[in-house]
ZAKOL-408039 format. One line per 5 residues: number of its first residue (from 1); their letters; for each residue x, y, z of N, C-alpha, C. Coordinates in steps of 0.1 Angstrom, whole numbers. Example, Ala and Ser with C-alpha at 12.3 -4.5 7.8 and 13.67 -1.06 7.14 Angstrom:
<atoms>
1> as> 132/-57/78/123/-45/78/132/-33/78 ~ 128/-22/71/137/-11/71/129/0/79
</atoms>
This chain:
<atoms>
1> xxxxx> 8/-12/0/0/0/0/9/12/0 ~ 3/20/-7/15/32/-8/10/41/1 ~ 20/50/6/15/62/16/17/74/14 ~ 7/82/17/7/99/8/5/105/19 ~ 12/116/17/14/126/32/3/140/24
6> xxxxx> -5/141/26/-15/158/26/-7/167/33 ~ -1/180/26/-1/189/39/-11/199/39 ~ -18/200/47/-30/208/44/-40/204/51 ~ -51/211/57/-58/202/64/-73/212/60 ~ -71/221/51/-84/228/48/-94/217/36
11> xxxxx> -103/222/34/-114/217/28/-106/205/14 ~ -93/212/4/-89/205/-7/-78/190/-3 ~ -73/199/13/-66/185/15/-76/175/22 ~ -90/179/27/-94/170/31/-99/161/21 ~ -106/167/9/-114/160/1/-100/151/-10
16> xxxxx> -94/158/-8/-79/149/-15/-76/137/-5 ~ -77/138/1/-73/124/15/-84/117/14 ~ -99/121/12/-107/107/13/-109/105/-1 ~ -103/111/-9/-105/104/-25/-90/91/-32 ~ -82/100/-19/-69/86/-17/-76/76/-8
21> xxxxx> -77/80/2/-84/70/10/-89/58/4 ~ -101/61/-7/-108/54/-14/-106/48/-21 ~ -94/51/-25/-87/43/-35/-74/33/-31 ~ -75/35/-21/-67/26/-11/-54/28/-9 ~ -50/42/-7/-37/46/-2/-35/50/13
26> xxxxx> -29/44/17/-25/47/34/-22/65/36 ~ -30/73/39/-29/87/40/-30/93/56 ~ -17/104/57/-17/108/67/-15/129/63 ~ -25/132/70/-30/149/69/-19/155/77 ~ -12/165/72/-4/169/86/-12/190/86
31> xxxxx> -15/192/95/-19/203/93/-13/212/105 ~ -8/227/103/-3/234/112/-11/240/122 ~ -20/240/121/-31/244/127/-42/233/135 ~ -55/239/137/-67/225/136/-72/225/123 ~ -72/209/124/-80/205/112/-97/215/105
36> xxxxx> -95/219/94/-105/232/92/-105/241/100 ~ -94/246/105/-99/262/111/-93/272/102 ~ -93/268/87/-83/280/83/-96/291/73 ~ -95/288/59/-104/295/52/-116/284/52 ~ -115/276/51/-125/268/53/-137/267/65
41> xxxxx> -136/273/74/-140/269/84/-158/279/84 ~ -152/295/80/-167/300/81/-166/310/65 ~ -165/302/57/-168/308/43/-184/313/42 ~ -191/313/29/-202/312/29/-212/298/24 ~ -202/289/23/-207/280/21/-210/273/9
46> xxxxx> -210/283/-6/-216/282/-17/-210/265/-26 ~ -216/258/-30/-212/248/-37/-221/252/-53 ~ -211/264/-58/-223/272/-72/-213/270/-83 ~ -221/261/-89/-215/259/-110/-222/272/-112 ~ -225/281/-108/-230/293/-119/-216/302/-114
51> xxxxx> -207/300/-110/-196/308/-106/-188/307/-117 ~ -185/304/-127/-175/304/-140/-166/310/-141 ~ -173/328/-138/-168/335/-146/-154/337/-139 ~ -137/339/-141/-132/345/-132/-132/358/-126 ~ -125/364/-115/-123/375/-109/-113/385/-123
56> xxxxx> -107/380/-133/-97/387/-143/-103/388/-152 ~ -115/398/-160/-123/401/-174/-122/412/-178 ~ -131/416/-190/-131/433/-192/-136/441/-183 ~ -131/453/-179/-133/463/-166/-131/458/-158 ~ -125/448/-154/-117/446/-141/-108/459/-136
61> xxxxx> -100/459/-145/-84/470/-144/-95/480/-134 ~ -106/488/-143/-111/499/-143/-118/497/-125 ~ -120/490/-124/-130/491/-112/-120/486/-98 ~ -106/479/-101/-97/476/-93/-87/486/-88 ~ -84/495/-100/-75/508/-95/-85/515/-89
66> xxxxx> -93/516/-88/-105/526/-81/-102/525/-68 ~ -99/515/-67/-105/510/-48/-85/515/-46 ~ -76/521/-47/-64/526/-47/-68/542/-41 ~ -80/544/-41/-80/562/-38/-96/560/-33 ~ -101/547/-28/-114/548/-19/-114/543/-7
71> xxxxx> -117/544/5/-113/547/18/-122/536/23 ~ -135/530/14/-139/516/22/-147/509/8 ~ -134/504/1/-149/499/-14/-150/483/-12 ~ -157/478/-12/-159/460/-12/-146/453/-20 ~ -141/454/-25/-124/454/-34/-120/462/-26
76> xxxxx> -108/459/-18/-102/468/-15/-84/461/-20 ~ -74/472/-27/-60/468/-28/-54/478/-23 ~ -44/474/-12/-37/482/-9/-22/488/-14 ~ -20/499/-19/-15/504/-26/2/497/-26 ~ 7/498/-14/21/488/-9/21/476/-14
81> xxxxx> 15/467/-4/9/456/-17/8/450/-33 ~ 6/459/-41/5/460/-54/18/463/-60 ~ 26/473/-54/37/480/-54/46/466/-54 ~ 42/462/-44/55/449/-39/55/435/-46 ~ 39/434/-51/37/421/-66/30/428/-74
86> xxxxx> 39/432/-79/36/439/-91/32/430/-107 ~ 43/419/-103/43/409/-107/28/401/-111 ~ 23/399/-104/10/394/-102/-2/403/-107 ~ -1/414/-102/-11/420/-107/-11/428/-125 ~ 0/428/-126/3/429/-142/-7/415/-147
91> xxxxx> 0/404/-140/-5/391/-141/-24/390/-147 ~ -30/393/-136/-41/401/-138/-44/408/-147 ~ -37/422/-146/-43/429/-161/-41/425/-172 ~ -33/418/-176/-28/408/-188/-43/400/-192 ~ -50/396/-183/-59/391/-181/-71/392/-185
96> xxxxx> -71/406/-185/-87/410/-181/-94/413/-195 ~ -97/404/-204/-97/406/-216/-112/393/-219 ~ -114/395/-230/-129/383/-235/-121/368/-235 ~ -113/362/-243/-106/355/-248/-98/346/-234 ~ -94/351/-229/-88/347/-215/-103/346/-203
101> xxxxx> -108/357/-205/-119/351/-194/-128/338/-203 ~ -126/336/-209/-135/322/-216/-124/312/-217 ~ -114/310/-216/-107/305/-216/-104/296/-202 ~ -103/310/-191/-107/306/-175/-115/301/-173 ~ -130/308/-177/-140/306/-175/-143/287/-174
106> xxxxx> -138/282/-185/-139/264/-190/-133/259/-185 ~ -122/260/-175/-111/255/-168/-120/253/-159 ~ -124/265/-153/-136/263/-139/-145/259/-138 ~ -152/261/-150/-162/252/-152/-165/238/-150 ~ -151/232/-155/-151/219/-154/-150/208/-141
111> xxxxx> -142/216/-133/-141/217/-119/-154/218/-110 ~ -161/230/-113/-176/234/-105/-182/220/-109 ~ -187/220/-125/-197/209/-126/-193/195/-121 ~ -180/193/-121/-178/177/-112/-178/178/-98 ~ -175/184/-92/-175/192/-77/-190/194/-76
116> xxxxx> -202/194/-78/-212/194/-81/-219/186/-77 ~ -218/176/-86/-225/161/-91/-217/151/-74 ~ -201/155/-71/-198/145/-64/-198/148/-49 ~ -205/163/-47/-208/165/-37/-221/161/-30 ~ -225/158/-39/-244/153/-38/-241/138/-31
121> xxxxx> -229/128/-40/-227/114/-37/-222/115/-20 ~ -211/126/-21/-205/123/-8/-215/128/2 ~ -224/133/2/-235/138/16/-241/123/12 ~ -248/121/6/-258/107/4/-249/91/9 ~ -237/91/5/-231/82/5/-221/81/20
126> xxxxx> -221/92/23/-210/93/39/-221/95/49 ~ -235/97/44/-244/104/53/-241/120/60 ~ -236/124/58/-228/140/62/-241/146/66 ~ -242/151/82/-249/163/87/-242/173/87 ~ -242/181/72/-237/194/70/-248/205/67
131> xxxxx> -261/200/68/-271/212/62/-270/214/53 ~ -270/208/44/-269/208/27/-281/208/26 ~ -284/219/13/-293/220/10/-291/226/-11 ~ -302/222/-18/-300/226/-32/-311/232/-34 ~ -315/244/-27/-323/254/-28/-321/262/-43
136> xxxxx> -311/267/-44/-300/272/-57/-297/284/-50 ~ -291/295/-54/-287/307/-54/-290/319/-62 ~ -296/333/-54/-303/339/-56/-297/351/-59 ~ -295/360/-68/-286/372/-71/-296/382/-69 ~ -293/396/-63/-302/404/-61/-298/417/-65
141> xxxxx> -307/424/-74/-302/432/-77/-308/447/-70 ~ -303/461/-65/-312/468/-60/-318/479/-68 ~ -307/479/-82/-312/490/-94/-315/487/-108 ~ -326/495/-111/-327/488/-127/-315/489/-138 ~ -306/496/-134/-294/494/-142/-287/484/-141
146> xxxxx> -280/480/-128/-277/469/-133/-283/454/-133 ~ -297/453/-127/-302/442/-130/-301/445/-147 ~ -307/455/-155/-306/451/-165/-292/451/-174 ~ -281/457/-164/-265/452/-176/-265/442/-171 ~ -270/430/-158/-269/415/-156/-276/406/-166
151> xxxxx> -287/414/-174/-290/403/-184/-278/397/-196 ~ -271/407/-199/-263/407/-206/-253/394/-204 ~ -252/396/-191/-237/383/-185/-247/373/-183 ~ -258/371/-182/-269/362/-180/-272/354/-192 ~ -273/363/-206/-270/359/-217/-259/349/-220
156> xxxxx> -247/351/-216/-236/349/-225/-231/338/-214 ~ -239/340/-202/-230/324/-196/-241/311/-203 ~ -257/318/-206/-264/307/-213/-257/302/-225 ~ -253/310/-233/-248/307/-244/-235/297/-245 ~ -226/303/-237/-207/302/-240/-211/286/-229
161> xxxxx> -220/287/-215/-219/282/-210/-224/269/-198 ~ -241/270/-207/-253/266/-206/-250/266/-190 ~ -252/279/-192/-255/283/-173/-266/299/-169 ~ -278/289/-175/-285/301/-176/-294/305/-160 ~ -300/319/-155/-304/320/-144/-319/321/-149
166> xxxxx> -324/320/-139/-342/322/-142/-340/337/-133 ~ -349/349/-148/-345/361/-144/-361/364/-135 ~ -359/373/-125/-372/377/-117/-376/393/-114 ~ -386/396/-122/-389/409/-122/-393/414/-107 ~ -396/426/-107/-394/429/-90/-406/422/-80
171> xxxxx> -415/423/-87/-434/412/-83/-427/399/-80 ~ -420/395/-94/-420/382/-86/-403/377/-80 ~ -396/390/-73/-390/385/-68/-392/387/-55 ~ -402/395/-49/-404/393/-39/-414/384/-34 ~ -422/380/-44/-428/365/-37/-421/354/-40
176> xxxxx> -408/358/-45/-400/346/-41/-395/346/-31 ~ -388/358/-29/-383/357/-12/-385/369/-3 ~ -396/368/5/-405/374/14/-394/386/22 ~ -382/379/26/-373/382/34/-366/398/32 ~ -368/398/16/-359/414/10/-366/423/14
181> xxxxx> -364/437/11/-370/447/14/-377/448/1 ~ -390/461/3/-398/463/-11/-388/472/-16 ~ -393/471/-33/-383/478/-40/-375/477/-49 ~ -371/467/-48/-356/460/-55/-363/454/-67 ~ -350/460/-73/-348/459/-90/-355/449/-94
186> xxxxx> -349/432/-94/-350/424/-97/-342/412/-93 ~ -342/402/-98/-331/390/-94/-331/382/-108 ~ -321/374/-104/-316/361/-113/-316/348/-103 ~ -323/335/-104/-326/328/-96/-312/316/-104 ~ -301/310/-96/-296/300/-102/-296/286/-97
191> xxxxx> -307/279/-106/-309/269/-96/-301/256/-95 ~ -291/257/-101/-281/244/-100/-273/240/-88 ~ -276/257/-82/-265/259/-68/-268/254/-59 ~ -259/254/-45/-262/240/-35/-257/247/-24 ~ -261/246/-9/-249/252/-1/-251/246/10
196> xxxxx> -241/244/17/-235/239/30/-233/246/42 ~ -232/239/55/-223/248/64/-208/240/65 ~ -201/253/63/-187/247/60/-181/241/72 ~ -183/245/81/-177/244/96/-184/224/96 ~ -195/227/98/-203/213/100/-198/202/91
201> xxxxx> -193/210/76/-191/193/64/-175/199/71 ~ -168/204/75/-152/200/83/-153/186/92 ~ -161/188/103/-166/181/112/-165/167/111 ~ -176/169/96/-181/153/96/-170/144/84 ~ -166/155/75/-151/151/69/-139/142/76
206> xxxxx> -137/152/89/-130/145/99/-131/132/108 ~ -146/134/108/-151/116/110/-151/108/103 ~ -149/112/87/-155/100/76/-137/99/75 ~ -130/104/81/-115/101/70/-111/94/82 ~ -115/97/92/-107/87/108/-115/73/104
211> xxxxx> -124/73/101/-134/62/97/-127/50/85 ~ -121/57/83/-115/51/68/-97/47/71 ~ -96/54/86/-80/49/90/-74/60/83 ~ -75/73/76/-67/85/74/-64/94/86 ~ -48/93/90/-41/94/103/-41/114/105
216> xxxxx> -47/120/104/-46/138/109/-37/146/122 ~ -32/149/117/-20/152/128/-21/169/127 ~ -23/175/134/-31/187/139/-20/195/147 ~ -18/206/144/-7/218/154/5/208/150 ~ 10/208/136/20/199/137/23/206/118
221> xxxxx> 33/216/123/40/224/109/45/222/99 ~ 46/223/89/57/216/77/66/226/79 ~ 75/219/82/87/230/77/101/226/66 ~ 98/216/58/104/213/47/101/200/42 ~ 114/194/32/114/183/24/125/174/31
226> xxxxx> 127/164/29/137/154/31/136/148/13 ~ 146/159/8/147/155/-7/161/146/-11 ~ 157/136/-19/163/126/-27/165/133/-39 ~ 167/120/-51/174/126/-64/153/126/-77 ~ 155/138/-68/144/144/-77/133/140/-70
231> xxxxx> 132/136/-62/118/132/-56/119/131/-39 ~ 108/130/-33/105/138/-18/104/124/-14 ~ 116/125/0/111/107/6/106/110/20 ~ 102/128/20/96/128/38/97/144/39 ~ 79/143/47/83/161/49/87/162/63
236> xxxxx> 96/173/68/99/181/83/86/186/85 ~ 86/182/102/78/188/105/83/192/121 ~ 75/203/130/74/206/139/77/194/151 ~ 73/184/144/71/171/157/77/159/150 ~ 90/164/142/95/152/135/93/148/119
241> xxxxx> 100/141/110/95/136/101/90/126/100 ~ 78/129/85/64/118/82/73/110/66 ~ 73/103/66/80/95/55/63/91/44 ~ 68/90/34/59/85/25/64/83/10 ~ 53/78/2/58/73/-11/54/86/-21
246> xxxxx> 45/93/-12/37/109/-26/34/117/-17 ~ 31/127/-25/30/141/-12/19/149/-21 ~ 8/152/-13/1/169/-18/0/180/-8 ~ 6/193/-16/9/202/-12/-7/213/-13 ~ -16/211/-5/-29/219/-3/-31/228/9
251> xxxxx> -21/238/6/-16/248/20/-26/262/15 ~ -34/261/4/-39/271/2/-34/283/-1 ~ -34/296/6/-29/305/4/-15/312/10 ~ -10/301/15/6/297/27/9/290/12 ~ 10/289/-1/15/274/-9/27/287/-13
256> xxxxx> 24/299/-15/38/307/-19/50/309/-9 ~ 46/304/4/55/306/12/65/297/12 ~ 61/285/4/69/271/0/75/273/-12 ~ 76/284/-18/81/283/-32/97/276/-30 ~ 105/282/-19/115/279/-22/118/261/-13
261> xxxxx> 110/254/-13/108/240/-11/107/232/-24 ~ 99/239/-23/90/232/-40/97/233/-49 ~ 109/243/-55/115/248/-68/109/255/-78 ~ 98/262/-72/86/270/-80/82/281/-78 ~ 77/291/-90/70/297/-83/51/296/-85
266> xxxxx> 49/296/-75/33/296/-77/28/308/-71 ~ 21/318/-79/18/328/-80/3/330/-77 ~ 6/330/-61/-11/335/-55/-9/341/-46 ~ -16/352/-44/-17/360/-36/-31/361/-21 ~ -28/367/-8/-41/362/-3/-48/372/-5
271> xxxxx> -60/370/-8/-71/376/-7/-82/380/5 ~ -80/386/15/-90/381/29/-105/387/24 ~ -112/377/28/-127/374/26/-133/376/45 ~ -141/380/49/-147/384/59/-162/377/63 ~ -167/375/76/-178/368/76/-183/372/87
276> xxxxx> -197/372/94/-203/374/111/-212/365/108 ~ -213/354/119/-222/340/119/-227/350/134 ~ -244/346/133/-252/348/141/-263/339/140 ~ -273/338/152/-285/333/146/-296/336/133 ~ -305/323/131/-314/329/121/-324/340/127
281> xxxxx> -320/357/119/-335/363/121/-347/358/122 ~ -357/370/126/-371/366/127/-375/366/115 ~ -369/373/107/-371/372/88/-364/369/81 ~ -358/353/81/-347/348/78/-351/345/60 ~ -341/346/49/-345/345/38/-346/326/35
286> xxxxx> -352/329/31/-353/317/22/-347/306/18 ~ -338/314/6/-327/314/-4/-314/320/2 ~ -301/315/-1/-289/322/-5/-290/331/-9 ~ -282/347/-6/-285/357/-16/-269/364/-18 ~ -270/370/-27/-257/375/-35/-263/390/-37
291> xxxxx> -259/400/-31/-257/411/-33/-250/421/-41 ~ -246/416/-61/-238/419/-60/-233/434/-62 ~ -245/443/-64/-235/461/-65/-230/462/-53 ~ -238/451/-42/-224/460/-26/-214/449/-23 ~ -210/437/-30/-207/427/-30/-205/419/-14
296> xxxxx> -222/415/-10/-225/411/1/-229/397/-1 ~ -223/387/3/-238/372/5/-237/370/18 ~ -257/364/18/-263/360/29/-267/344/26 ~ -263/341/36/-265/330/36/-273/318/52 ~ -284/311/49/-292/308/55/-290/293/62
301> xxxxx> -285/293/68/-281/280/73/-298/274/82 ~ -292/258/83/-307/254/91/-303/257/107 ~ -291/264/109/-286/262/125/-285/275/127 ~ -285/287/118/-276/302/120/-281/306/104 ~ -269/320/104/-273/329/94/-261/336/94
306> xxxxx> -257/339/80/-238/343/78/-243/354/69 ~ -236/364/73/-228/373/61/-219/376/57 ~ -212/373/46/-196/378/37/-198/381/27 ~ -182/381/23/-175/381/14/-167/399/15 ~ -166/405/7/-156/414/2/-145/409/-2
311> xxxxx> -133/413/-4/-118/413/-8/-109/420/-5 ~ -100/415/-1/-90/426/6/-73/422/1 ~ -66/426/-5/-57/428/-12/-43/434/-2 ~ -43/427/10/-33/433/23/-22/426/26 ~ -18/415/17/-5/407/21/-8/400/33
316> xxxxx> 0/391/40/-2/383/52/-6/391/63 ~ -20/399/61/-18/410/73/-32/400/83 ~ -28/397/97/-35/388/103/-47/395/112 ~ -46/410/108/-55/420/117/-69/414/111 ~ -80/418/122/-96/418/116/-96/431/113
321> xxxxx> -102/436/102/-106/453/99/-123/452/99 ~ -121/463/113/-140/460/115/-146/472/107 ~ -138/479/101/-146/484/90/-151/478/78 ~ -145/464/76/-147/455/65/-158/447/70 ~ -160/443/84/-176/438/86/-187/446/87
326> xxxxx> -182/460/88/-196/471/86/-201/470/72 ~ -194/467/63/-194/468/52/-208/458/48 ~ -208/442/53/-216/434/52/-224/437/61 ~ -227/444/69/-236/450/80/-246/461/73 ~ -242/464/69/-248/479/61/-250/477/47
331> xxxxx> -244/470/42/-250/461/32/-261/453/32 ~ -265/446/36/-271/438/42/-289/445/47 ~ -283/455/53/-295/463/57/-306/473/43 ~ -293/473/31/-301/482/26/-309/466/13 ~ -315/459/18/-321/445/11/-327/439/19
336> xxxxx> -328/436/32/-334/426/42/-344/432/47 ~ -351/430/47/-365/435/61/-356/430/78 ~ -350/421/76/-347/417/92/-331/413/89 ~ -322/419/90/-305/418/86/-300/413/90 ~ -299/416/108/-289/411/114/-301/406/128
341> xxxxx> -293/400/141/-300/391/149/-287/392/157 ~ -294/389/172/-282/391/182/-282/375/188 ~ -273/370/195/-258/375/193/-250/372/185 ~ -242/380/179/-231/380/169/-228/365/173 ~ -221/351/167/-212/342/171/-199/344/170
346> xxxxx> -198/349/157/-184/352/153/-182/360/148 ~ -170/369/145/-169/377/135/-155/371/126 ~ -154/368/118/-144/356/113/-134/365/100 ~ -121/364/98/-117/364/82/-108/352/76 ~ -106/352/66/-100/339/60/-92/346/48
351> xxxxx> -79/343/43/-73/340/35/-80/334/19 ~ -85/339/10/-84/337/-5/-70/334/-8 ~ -67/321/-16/-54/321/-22/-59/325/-39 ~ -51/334/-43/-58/341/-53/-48/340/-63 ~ -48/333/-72/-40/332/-83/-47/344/-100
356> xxxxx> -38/350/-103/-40/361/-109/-48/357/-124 ~ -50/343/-128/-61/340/-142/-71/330/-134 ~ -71/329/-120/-88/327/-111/-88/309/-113 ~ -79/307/-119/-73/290/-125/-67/282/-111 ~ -69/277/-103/-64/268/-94/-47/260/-100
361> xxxxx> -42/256/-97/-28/248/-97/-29/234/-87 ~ -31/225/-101/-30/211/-99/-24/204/-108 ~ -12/203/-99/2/198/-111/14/197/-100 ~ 20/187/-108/35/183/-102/45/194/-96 ~ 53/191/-90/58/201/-91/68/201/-100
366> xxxxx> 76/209/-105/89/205/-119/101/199/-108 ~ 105/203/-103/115/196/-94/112/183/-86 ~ 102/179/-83/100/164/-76/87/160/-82 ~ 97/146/-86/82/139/-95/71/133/-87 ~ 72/136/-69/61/127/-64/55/136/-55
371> xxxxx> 55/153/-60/49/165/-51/41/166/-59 ~ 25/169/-54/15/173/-64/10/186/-60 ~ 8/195/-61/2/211/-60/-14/211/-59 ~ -18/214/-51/-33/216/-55/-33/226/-46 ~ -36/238/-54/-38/249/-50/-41/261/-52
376> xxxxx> -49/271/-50/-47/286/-58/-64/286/-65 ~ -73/283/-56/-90/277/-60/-95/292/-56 ~ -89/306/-55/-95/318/-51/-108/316/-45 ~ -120/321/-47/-132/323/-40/-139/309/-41 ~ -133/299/-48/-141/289/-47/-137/274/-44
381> xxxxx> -130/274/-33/-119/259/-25/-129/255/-22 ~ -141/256/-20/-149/248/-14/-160/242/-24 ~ -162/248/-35/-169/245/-46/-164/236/-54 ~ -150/237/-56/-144/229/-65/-134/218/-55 ~ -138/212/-43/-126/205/-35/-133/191/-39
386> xxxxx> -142/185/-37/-147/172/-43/-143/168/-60 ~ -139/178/-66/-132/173/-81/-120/179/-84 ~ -113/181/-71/-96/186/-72/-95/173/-64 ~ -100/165/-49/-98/157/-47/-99/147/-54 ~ -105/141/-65/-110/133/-73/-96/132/-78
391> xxxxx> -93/146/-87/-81/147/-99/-67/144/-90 ~ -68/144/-81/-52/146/-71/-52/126/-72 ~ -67/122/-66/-59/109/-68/-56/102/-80 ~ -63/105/-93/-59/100/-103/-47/107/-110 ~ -45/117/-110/-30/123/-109/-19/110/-108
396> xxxxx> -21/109/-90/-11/100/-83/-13/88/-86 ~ -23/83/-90/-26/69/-89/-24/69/-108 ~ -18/79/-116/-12/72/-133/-21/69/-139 ~ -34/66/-135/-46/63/-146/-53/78/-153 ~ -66/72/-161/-70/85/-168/-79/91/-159
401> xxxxx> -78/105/-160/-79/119/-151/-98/119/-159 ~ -107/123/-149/-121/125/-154/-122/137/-156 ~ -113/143/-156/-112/159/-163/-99/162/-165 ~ -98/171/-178/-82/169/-183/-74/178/-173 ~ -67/176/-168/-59/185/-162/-47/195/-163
406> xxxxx> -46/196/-180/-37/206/-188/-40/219/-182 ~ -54/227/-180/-57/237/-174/-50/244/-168 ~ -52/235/-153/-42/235/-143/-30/236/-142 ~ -20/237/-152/-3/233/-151/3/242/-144 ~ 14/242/-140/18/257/-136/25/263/-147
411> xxx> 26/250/-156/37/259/-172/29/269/-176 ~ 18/271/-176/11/281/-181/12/297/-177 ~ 19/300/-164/24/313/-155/43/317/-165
</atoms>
């Protein structure tokens, strides 16, 4: 039986360990932290194939240098920052173009829709009390402008992408969901979408992989390789070396801090994403909702009620900025009849590992033929971790991949 070391213990290395697991490789998780307490732990939950599009298209540039001279915009880049990877964000504008976002666009796609389909098996088939639910996902618009420039990208993901929304005029978007305020523009209903509590599928992940004999070793650091001739016979760690026959490297948005392990560079930057878990309001919505002119989502759990997202462009900076949860606070307010609900649980942020064409990295590394990369899933590691775990074990395991995995190379940077 061969033995594969995960480093990583968030959502990609978990779903990469029980899809080795499954396949009958002796796997042991080494994670620096606890098992899911990193970005994974209080996201928003979304498991959405209508997410395609990347963060790199036309008018990106335009609406990213903006947030360089605005004092609280939902994008925020900090001007040092940018200055200091310049690299990367060139990276980006290089990007931001039709041709390359369709390009991206299919790479993720392919990922969402199997991530998708095998997230449905693994709740049904593990039994998982995660609060899964396939309600779909609800986009809300508050003005007739841009609900109507949204038909346009509503169009073109039906077309490029047969990912069409069911559009809802203002009548009937509020008798779809009671919860908004009167007024609002319209919506796009996307019913493919599915959502979870992330915290809760961590939980039961960690049961189903102990369950299966996958060994998790928790507050226990990588701090290198034990390198052979071209290939990895054991990672350093905090509490000793882990020997093994293959290694995946699913550190998320810490995978650049390894470049100089790995022989690479992998080009991701973090992104911090923001969240406040509270109970369900007394006017709890329905649906998932996606706010996106103030770029807010709510999200409805059967146990609580979350709001996030934003973006923050700050380097390894470990502070909470509570002007970044006002943001979903006051967001939030100008759409809900009932917003927020006391007491606060958490007020949480997480690390985006943000690779500058929105493309994930799942590929060897060039220097050791038995390191695999899986990393760099920006806003959507949790959408796409059931079919990066899938591809990592057939990767390793030499047979044919159920999605091609040229996409992913890192030769493509």
């Amino acid at each position: 039986m061969r033995r594969v070391v995960v480093v990583g213990g968030g959502v990609v290395g978990a779903c990469s360990a029980y899809a080795l697991a499954k396949a009958g490789k002796q796997v042991v998780i080494v994670e620096q932290k606890g098992f899911g307490s990193g970005s994974s732990h209080a996201n928003c939950g979304y498991v959405s194939p209508s997410h395609v599009l990347p963060f790199a298209g036309p008018g990106a540039i335009g609406s990213t240098l903006k947030t360089l001279f605005q004092r609280n915009s939902p994008l925020k880049v900090r001007p040092g920052v940018a200055l200091a990877n310049l690299g990367w964000f060139l990276g980006f504008a290089r990007r931001c173009n039709t041709r390359d976002m369709m390009a991206a666009g299919r790479a993720i796609q392919a990922l969402l829709n199997s991530s998708r389909s095998l997230f449905e098996q693994l709740v049904e088939t593990e039994r998982l009390e995660c609060e899964w639910e396939t309600k779909g996902l609800l986009f809300v618009f508050r003005t007739p402008k841009h609900f109507e420039h949204y038909a346009h990208t509503n169009e073109m993901l039906a077309r490029e992408f047969n990912m069409p929304a069911r559009p809802l005029d203002s009548a009937a978007l509020a008798a779809l969901e009671p919860a908004l305020n009167p007024g609002q523009a319209g919506g796009y209903l996307y019913e493919s979408d599915a959502h979870l509590r992330p915290d809760r599928l961590m939980s039961e992940l960690k049961r189903v992989l102990t369950g299966l004999g996958v060994e998790i070793r928790e507050n226990c650091a990588f701090t290198g390789f034990v390198k052979g001739n071209g290939t990895v016979a054991a990672v350093k760690t905090a509490s000793g070396e882990v020997a093994a026959d293959q290694f995946v490297i699913a550190t998320g948005a810490w995978t650049p801090k390894l470049n100089a392990e790995l022989g690479c560079r992998v080009p991701i930057q973090p992104g911090k994403g923001y969240s406040i878990t509270m109970p369900r309001p007394a006017v709890c919505p329905k649906y998932p909702l996606i706010f996106e002119e103030h770029r807010v989502a709510v999200t409805p759990f059967a146990s609580g009620y979350r709001l996030g997202s934003t973006m923050e462009f700050g380097g390894y900076d470990e502070s909470l900025n509570r002007s970044r949860l006002s943001l979903l606070t006051e967001g939030a307010k100008l759409y809900l009849r009932d917003p927020l609900a006391e007491p606060v649980q958490e007020e949480w942020w997480g690390w985006r590992p943000m690779t500058y064409d929105s493309v994930p990295v799942i590929d060897f590394a060039p220097a050791m033929s038995n390191v695999l990369i899986a990393a760099g899933h920006n806003m959507l590691g949790l959408s796409m971790a059931t079919a990066t775990g899938k591809l990592v074990a057939e990767m390793l395991g030499g047979g044919k991949t159920h999605i091609d995995p040229a996409p992913y190379s890192l030769r493509r940077f």
